[in-house]
Each structure stands twice: as structure tokens, then as C-alpha cells.
N, C-alpha and C positions, 0 to 999 in steps of 0.2 A: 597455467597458460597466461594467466594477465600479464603476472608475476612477470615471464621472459618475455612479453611485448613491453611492460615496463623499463626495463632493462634494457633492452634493443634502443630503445625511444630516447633513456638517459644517455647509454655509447653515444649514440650519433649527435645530442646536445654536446657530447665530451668531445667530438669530436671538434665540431664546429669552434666552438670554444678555442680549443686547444690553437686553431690554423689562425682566428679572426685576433688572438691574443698579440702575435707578433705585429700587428697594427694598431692596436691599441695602447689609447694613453697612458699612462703611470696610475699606478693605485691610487684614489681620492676619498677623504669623507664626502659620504655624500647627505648623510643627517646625522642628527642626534634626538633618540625619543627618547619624550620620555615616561621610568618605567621606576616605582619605588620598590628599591632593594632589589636589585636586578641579579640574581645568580645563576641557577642553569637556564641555559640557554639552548633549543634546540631547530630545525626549520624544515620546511617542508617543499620541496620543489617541484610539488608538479603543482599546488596549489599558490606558492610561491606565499606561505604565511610563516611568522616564526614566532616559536612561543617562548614566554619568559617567564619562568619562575619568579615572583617577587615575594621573596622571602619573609615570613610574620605578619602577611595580610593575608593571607589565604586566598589568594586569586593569581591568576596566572593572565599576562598578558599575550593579544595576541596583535601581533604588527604586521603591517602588509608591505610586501616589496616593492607592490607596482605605486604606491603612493609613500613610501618611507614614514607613514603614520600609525597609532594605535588603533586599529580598527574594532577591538571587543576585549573583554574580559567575560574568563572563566573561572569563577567561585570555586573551589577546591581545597580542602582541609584546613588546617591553622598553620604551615607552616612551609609551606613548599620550599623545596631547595632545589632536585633534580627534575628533569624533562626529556624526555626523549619522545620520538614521533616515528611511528609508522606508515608511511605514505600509501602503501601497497594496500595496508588495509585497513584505512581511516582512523585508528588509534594512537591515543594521545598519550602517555603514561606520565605520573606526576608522581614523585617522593613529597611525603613527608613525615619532617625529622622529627615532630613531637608527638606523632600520631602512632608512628612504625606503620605506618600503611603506603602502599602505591597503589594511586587513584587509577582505573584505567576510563578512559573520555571516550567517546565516538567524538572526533575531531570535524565532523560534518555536523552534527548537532549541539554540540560542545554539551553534550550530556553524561554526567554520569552512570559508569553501565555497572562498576562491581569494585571493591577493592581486593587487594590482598595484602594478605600481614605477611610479616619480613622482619628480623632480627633488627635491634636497637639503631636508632640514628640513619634512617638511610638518605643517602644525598645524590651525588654526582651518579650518572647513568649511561649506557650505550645500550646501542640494539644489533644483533645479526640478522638483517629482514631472510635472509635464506634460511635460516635455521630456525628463523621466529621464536628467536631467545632475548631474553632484557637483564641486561646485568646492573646490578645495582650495590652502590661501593658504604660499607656501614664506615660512617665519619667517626675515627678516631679510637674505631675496633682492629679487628683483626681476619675482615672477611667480607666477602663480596657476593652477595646473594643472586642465584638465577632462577628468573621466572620463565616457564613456559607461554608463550602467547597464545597457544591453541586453547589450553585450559584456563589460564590464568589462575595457574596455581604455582608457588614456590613450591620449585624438583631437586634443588642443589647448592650449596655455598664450597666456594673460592677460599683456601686459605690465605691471605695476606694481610702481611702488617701492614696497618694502615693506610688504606686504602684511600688514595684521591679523587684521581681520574680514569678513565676505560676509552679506550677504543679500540676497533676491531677492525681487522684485515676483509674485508665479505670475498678473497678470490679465495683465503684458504683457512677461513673461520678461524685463525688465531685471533687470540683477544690479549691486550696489554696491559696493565692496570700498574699504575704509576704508585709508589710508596713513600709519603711523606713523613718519612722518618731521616735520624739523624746520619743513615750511611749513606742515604739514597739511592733507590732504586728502582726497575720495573721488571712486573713477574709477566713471564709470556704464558698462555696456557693452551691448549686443545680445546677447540670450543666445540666439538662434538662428544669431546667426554670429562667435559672442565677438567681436565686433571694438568696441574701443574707442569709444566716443560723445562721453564727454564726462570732462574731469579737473576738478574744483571744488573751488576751495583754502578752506577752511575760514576761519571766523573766529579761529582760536586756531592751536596748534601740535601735534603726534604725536596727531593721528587714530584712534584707536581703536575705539571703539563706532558700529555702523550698524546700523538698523533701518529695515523700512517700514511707512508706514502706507498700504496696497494700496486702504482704502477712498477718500483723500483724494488719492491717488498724492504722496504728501509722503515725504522719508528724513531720518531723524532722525541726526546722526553727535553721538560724545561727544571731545572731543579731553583729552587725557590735562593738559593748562593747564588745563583747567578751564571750557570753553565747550562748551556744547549745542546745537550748529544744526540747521536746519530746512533742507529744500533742496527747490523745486519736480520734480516727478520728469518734470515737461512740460518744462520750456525747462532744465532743467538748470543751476540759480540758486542761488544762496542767498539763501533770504528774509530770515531772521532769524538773530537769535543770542542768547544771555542768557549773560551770565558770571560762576561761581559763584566761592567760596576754595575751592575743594574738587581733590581730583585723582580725575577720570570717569573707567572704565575700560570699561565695557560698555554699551550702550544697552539698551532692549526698549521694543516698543512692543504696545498695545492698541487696533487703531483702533478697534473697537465701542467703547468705552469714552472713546476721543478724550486716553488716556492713556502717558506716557512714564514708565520705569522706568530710572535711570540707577544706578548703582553707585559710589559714592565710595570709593575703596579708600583713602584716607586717615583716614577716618575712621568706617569700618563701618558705614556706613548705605546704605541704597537710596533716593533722592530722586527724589519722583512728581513729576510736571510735567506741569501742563495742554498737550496737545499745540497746541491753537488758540492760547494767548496767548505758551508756553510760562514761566508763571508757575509758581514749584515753591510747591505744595501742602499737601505732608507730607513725611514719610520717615519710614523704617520700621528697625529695628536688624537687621545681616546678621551672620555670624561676624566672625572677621580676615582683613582682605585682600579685602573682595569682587573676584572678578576677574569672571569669565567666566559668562555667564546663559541659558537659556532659558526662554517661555514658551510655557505650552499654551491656546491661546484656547478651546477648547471647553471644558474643564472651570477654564478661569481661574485658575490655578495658574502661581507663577513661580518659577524656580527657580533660586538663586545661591550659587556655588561659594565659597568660602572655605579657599584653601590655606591661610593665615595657622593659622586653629583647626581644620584638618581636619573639617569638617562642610560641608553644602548647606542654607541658608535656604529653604524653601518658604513664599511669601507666598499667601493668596488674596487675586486680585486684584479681584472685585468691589468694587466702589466705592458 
């Protein structure tokens, strides 16, 4: 029951959002924190806090929207990469790569409540809060681990090459996991019964950045060459493609907004792109090295790591 007052509560932020967007200004930085070794990145919007993995310190930062500052650190293993947050029910999840372990946090207490072990390297992460499953991508294997949130125990692994990034559809628990390898591609899968659906070789080469847009059922992948595709999330297609000089590294997408936020780690910028034409727009200046990004669609905030300068770009993304 919270569960769909939760949801009810976010729609209606979506909606607002959505109507008050065509009156608002263009996208802006609005800070830059800062955060050493800034990789995954994850956030929380009813709390409005977002956590960052800082990679080889073993603590995970935690920044506040309503002030664009560091407001705490949480101590967690020796090596965090990935993050993901459960909003619904106060849980925090943290990879780390040297440990094989995902930390799970009560995110109200920033307390440690349990670990669980997970095959070699794990990094980059998504969550289905409907299915209350956490997927978690092994960096530079061949497989993508899922853990159950009810028990917190690992129930299943994901065959895929090389495994980057995850995101997941929540209207029809498809899950996408992008492959940074040299054909490039993204594998779609059944997230009720992880079982592989469909593999979609990319227009370009090492698959990086995936996003969905849940409204349009469309997945946006960024491939590290320099190409932004679109992919039907019905027939498991690729529609289009546009290819930039740039090297992509993360995607995010806005479907209220019909907007794509891609990361050029070559050249520190974040390049918007209309998601219907896929014509890029703008761009907007990130630290060094944009890598790894999330955003928070209720309160329209995007957030992009920069190991390179040690800071986190926070963009509003009203348009």
C-alpha cells in the first residue's frame, strides 16, 4: 500500500513537472561539489539526497539537493564503484569491486545492516523497486548478478558480455544492460524471469550509456565511438542512430521532457539531444572526465560525476 501512495505522489510530481517545464528556463549548472573519485552515482527523491560512490576511499558521499552541498559521508568497504537507492524502503546498496561484496545501508541511519557476496568485480547497478530486485553488472566479466531485496540474498546471474551499465523499464520490468565490448551492444531481458530476450548490436562500438524512456518504451544506449542510439523497447530494434566527434560515456534520459542527457568524457561537456529526432540541442560544461550520471525526475536535477576534477555537476534540467 505505501508502495502505490508512493507512486501516486511521484505521477502527480511528474505531472506537474511535465506542464510547469514549458515555462521554464533552459537547462543550467547550478553547482559543482565536491566529491573524490566520483563513480556511481545514485539519488533519492522523496528525500531529495544523492549518493556517490567515491571510488578507493571507501565512503560514499552523500549531497543534498535542497542546499547543492556535501552534507555526510558513509564509511563502506574499500572500494565502492556502484550505488543504487531504494526510496520506498530506506535502502542504500553499495558495490565493491575489491571486496565482491554489496553493502546494503539503511539510508535513514546510514548504518550498516548486512552484506552479500556476488561474483568478481562488481560495479555499475540498477534497481526494479516493483520487483524489489538489484542488478548488479560484474566489470569486465561476463555477467550480471541479481539480488533479491526481500532476502538479500543473490537468486540469479544475467549472461552478458561485458557488462557496463543497467537500466530498467519499472512499467514492464524489462532491464537493459549495455556491453562494452568491440561490436557494441545492449542485451534486453525479462525481469521477472531474467532470462534473456533480445541482444541489439548498436550502431557504433563499446556500448556504454543506457537509459529508458518508460513513457515512449524507447532505450537510448551511448557507445563510447561516439554514437547515440535509440532502440524500440517493443520489437527490440534499433531505430536510429546519430554520430557525434565526441567520446559518450553515460546516457540519462527525461521522458517528461522528451529529453536525452549524454556525457562526453572527452571533452567535458553534457550534450542534450532531442529524444524524438535525436538532434543535440545544447550542451552544458561538466568537471573533468564526465563519467557516470544520475537523474532525479521529480525534482529535475541531474547529476554528473567527474573523477577527472573531483566534483559532481548538478544540472537543472527543466528546459
Amino acid at each position: 500500500m505505501r508502495f502505490l501512495k508512493t507512486c501516486k505522489t511521484v505521477s502527480t510530481l511528474f505531472l506537474a513537472v511535465t506542464i510547469l517545464g514549458s515555462i521554464c528556463a533552459a537547462e543550467t549548472v547550478v553547482a559543482n561539489v565536491p566529491q573524490l573519485e566520483p563513480n556511481g552515482i545514485t539519488v533519492d527523491p522523496l528525500t531529495r539526497l544523492a549518493y556517490v560512490a567515491q571510488s578507493g576511499t571507501g565512503s560514499v558521499g552523500v549531497i543534498s539537493e535542497a542546499t547543492n552541498t556535501q552534507v555526510d559521508t558513509i564509511s563502506v568497504g574499500i572500494d565502492p564503484v556502484g550505488v543504487v537507492v531504494d526510496p520506498i524502503r530506506s535502502r542504500l546498496y553499495v558495490s565493491d569491486i575489491i571486496q565482491n561484496l554489496v553493502y546494503v545501508i539503511d539510508s535513514r541511519t546510514k548504518q550498516i545492516l548486512t552484506t552479500i557476496a556476488v561474483p568478481d568485480n562488481p560495479s555499475q547497478m540498477a534497481i526494479n523497486l516493483r520487483l524489489n530486485r538489484i542488478y548488479v553488472a560484474e566489470f569486465g566479466g561476463s555477467l550480471v548478478a541479481v539480488l533479491d531485496g526481500n532476502t538479500e540474498t543473490l537468486i540469479d546471474s544475467i549472461p552478458v558480455i561485458l557488462p557496463q551499465n543497467i537500466a530498467v523499464n519499472p512499467l514492464n520490468d524489462r532491464v537493459y544492460i549495455s556491453s562494452n565490448n568491440f561490436f557494441g551492444a545492449v542485451t534486453a531481458v525479462d525481469g521477472r524471469t531474467n532470462g534473456v530476450i533480445a541482444t541489439i548490436r548498436t550502431a557504433g562500438q563499446f556500448t556504454v550509456g543506457v537509459d529508458v524512456d518508460f513513457i515512449r518504451n524507447l532505450v537510448y544506449a551511448a557507445d563510447e565511438s561516439g554514437t547515440l542510439n535509440v532502440i524500440d523497447g517493443a520489437t527490440n530494434t534499433l531505430l536510429s542512430s546519430v554520430q557525434t566527434n565526441t567520446v559518450l560515456v553515460d546516457s540519462r534520459v527525461n521522458p517528461f521532457t522528451n529529453r536525452v542527457y549524454v556525457n562526453e568524457n572527452n571533452t567535458n561537456q553534457v550534450a542534450i539531444f532531442a529524444g524524438r529526432t535525436l538532434q543535440q540541442i545544447g550542451s552544458l560544461p561538466a568537471g573533468g572526465g564526465p563519467s557516470q550520471s544520475a537523474i532525479d525526475l521529480v525534482n529535475q536535477r541531474l547529476f554528473v560525476g567527474n573523477p577527472f576534477s573531483n566534483d559532481v555537476t548538478i544540472i537543472n534540467t527543466q528546459p
